[in-house]
C-alpha positions in Angstrom: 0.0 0.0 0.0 1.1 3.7 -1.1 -0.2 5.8 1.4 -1.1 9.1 0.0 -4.0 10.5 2.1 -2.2 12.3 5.0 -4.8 14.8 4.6 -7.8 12.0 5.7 -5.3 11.0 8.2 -1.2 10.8 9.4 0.0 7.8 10.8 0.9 7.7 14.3 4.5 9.3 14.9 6.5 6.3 16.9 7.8 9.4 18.8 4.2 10.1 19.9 3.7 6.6 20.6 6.3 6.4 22.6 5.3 9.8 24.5 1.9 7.6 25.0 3.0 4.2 25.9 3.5 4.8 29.8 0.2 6.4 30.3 -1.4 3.1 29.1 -0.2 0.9 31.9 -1.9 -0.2 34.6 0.1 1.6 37.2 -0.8 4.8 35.5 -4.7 4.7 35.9 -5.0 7.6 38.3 -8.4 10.3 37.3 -6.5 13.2 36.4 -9.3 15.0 38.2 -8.9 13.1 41.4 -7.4 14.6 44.2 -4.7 12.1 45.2 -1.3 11.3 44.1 -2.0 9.4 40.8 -4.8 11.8 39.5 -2.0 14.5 40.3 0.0 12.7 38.2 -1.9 12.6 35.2 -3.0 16.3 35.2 0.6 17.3 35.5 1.1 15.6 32.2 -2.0 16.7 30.8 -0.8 20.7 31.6 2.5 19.4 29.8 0.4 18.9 27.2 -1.6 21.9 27.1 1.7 23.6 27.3 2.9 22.3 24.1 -0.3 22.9 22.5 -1.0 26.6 23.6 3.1 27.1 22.3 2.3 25.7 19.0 0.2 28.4 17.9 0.9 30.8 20.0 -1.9 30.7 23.1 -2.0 30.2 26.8 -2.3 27.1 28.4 -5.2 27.9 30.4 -6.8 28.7 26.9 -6.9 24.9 25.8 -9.7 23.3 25.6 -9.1 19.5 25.0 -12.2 17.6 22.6 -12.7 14.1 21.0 -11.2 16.4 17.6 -11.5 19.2 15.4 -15.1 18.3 14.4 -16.1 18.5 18.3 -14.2 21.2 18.2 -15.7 23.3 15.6 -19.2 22.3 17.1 -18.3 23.9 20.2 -17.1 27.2 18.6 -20.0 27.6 16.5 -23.2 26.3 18.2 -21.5 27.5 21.9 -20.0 30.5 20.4 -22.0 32.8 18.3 -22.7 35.8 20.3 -26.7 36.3 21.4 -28.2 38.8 18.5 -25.4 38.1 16.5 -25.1 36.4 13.0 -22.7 34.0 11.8 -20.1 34.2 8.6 -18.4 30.9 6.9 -16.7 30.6 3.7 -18.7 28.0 1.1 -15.3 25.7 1.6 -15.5 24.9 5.1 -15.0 21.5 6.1 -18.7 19.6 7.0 -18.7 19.5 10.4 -18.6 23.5 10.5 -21.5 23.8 7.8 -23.0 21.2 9.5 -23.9 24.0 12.0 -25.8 26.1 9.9 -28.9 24.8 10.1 -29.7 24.6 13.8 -27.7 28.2 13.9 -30.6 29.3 11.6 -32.9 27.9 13.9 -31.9 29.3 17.0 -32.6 33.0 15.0 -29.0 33.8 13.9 -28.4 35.5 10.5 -26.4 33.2 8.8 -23.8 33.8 5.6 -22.1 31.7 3.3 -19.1 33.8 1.6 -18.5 32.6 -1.8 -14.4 32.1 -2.7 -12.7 32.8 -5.7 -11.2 29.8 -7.9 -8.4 28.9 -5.9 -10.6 28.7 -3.3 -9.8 32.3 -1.0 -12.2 34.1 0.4 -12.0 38.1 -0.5 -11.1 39.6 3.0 -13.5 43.1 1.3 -16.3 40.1 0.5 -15.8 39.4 4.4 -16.4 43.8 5.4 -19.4 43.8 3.2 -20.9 40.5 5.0 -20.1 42.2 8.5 -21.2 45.7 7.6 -24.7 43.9 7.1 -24.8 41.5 10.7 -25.8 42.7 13.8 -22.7 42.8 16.0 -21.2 40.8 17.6 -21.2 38.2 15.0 -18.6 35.0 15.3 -16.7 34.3 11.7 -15.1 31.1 11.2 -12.8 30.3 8.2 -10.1 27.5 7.6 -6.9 28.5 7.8 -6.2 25.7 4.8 -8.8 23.6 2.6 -8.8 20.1 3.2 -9.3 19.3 -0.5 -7.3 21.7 -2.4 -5.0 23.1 0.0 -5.5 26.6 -0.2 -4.4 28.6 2.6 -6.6 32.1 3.5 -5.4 35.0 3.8 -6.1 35.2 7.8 -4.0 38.4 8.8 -6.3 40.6 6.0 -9.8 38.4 7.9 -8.4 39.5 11.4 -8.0 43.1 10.6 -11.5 43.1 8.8 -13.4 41.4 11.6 -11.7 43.2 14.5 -12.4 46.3 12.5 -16.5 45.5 13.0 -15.9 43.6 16.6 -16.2 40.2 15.1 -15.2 37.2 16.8 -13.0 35.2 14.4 -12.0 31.1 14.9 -10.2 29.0 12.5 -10.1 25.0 11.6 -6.4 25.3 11.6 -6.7 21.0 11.1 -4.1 20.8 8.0 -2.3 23.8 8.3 -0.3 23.3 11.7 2.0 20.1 10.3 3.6 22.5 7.7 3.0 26.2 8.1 3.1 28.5 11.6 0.4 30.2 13.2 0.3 33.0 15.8 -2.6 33.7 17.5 -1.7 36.0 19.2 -0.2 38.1 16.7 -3.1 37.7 14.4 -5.7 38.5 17.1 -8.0 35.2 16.5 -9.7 34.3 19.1 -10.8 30.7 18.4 -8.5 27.8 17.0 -9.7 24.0 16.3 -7.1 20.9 15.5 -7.1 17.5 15.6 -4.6 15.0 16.9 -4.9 12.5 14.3 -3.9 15.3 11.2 -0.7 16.2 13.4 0.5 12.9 13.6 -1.0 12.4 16.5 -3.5 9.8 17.6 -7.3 9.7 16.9 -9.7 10.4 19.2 -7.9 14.4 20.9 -8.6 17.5 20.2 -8.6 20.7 21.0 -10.4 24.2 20.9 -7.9 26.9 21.9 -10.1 29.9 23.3 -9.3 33.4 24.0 -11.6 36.3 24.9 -14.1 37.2 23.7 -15.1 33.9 22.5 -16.9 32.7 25.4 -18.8 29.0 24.2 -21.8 28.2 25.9 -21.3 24.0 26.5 -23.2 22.3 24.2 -23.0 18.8 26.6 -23.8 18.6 30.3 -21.4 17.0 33.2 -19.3 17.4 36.0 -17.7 20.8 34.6 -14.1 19.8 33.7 -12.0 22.0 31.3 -13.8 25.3 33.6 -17.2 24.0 32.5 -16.5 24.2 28.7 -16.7 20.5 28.1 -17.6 17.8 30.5 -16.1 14.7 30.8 -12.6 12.6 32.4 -9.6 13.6 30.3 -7.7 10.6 28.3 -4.6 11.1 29.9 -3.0 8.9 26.8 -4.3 10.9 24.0 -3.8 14.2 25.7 -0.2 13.6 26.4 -0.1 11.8 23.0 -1.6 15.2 21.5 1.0 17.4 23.2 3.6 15.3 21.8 2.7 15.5 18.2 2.7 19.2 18.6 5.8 19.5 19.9 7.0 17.4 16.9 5.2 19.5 14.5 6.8 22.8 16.1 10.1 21.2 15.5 10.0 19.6 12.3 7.6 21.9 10.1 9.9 23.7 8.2 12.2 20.6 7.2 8.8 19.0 6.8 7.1 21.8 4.3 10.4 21.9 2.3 10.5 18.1 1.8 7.5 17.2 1.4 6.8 20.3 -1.1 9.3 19.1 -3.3 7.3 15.6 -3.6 4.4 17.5 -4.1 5.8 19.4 -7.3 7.4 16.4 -7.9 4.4 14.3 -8.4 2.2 17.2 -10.5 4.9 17.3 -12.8 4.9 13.8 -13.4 0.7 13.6 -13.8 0.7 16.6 -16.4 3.3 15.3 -18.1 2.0 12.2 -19.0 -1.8 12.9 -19.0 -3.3 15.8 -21.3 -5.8 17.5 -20.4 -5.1 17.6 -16.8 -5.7 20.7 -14.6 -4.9 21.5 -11.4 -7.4 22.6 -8.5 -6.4 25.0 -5.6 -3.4 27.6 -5.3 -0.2 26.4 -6.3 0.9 28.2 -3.0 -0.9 26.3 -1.1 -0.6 23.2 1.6 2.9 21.7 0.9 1.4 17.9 0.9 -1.8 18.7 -1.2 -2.4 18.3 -4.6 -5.8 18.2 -6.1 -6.7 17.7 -9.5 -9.0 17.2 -12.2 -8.3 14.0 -15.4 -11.7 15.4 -17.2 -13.6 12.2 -18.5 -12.9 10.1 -16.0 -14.9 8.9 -12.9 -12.3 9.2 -10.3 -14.2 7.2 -8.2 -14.2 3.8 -10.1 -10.9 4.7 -11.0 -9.6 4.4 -7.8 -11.5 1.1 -7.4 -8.8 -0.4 -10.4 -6.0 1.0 -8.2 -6.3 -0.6 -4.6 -3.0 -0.3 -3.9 -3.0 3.0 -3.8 -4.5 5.1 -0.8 -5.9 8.5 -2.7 -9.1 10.2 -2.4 -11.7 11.5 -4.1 -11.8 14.4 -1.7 -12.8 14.8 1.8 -13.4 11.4 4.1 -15.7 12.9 5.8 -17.8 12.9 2.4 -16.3 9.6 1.0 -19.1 7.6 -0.8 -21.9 10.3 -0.2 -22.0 10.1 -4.2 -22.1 13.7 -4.0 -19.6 16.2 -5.6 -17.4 17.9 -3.8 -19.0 21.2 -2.6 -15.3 22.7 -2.2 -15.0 21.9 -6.4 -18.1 23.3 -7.3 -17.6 26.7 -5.1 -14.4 27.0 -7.3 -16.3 26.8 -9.9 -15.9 23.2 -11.2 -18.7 21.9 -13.1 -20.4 18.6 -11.5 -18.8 16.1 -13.8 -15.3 17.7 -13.5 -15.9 17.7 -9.6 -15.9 13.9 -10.2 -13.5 13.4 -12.5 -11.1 15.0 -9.5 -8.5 12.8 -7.2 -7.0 14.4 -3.9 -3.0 13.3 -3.2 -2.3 13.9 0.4 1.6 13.5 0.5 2.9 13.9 4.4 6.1 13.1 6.6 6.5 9.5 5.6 6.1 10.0 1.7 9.2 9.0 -0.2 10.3 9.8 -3.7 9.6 6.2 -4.7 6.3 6.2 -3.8 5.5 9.7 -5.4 7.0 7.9 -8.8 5.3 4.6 -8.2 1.6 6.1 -7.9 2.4 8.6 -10.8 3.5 5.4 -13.2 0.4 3.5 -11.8 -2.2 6.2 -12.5 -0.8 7.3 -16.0 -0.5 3.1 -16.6 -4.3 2.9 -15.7 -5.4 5.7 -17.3 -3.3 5.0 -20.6 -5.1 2.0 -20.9 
């Protein structure tokens, strides 16, 4: 198997594994919200963790706010976090489990607006000042740092200023860009952040909602008021530490990282639109160093891939895999319906080698030769 959807999911770093390992034995069962020597144990490894993740993109630890992953994450942000009497902004690329929210943020009475992109996929930060200018304030906008199908990254200084400039709360799905690129928020003035442990090389299962005022979530669950009564429930002291350790990693190794696995990236493109006319590619070429998204027109990528089992690429997003369904990130590019499914997602990430980049090239062009 060629594993080429690190964008799905990354495998688990051995280093994090290893981070985990001890915090899975059975002398290291203590409640980390017990009060007694073993529970003190685990929280002290769970603030490590924090730690690590609050210095990864630039937060407090006290701001952490540990969930089962980004999608709990952006549920949290959104359904907790719009302000009352305010109105609610997302690009038309955001990843499902943030337009998922729409509906029931329609419900509740909020004005809600989808921001169309242009055709790489960026959202138009004067697009973002008209929306505002016509919301009540406060209003909560949420945009992904980077698109999880065509690797796009927004333009999320320009957003900051224009949402601060109307007193908007702004949050990111910073999911895919944290492995590769840095991210401040401090600097930038967001004031919400979602990732996930398993796109960080991390394990499945953890995530986290970094909060900073004035994003103030109303808990969408009930429970014993862990996490200062943002979200209920006993801590996994194994995935939180193995979180913190996969950001630590990803602090230390993004640049070498980005480079590397860039150079794959452009490897592999040239290889596909060398050998197969007619191919196009989706997204900005600036983009996410281990995304590349494109479109073979006449094909039907999705039987395709079923001739090429040995080959782990996508279609786009899993969280839409076999929904039939083209990709809504496609079509807001502009993408017609049958060139949305004529598309295949490459998600190249830290393990990738050059032989496998030239192996799943020669494949592809051998199927689609024939």
């Amino acid at each position: 198997m060629i594993y080429l959807d690190h964008l799905a999911s990354t495998p688990l770093d051995p280093l994090v594994l290893e981070a985990m390992l001890p915090w899975m034995c059975p002398d290291a069962a203590g409640n980390p919200h017990a009060a007694h020597p073993a529970g003190w144990r685990a929280a002290d490894a769970i603030a490590q963790a924090r730690g690590e993740i609050a210095t990864l993109v630039g937060a407090r630890s006290g701001e952490v706010v540990f969930t089962s992953g980004a999608t709990e994450a952006n549920t949290l942000a959104l359904l907790g976090g719009v302000p009352a009497g305010g109105g609610c902004i997302v690009p038309a690329v955001e990843h499902a489990s943030v337009l998922a929210c729409l509906p029931e943020l329609r419900r509740r009475g909020h004005p809600v607006t989808i921001l169309p992109v242009d055709g790489s996929g960026r959202v138009d930060p004067a697009a973002l000042d008209s929306a505002l200018a016509d919301l009540p304030q406060p209003s909560l906008v949420s945009v992904m740092a980077a698109n999880n199908e065509v690797g796009t990254v927004q333009p999320l200084a320009e957003l900051a200023t224009v949402a601060a400039g109307h007193g908007a709360i702004l949050h990111t799905d910073a999911v895919q860009l944290l492995s590769t690129r840095a991210i401040d928020m401090a600097a930038l003035g967001l004031q919400g952040l979602s990732l996930s442990g398993h796109k960080l090389y991390g394990p499945m299962g953890i995530g986290a909602l970094v909060v900073r005022a004035p994003l103030r979530p109303v808990p969408v669950s009930a429970g014993g008021g862990q996490q200062r009564g943002l979200r209920a429930g006993t801590l996994p002291t194994p995935l939180c530490v193995g979180l913190g350790a996969a950001c630590r990693l990803a602090r230390e190794r993004r640049e070498e990282d980005a480079r590397r696995i860039g150079g794959l990236r452009d490897r592999l493109w040239q290889r596909l639109r060398d050998r197969l006319p007619g191919i196009r590619r989706n997204g900005a070429e600036d983009g996410l160093a281990g995304c590349l998204n494109v479109t073979i027109p006449g094909i039907d990528a999705a039987d395709r891939l079923l001739d090429l089992p040995e080959l782990a690429i996508a279609t786009g997003s899993a969280c839409h895999s076999g929904a039939g369904e083209p990709s809504h990130v496609l079509l807001a590019l502009g993408l017609s319906p049958a060139d949305a499914h004529a598309s295949l997602r490459f998600g190249l990430g830290r393990g990738t080698t050059e032989a496998e980049v030239d192996e799943a090239a020669d494949r592809l062009t051998a199927l689609l030769a024939g």
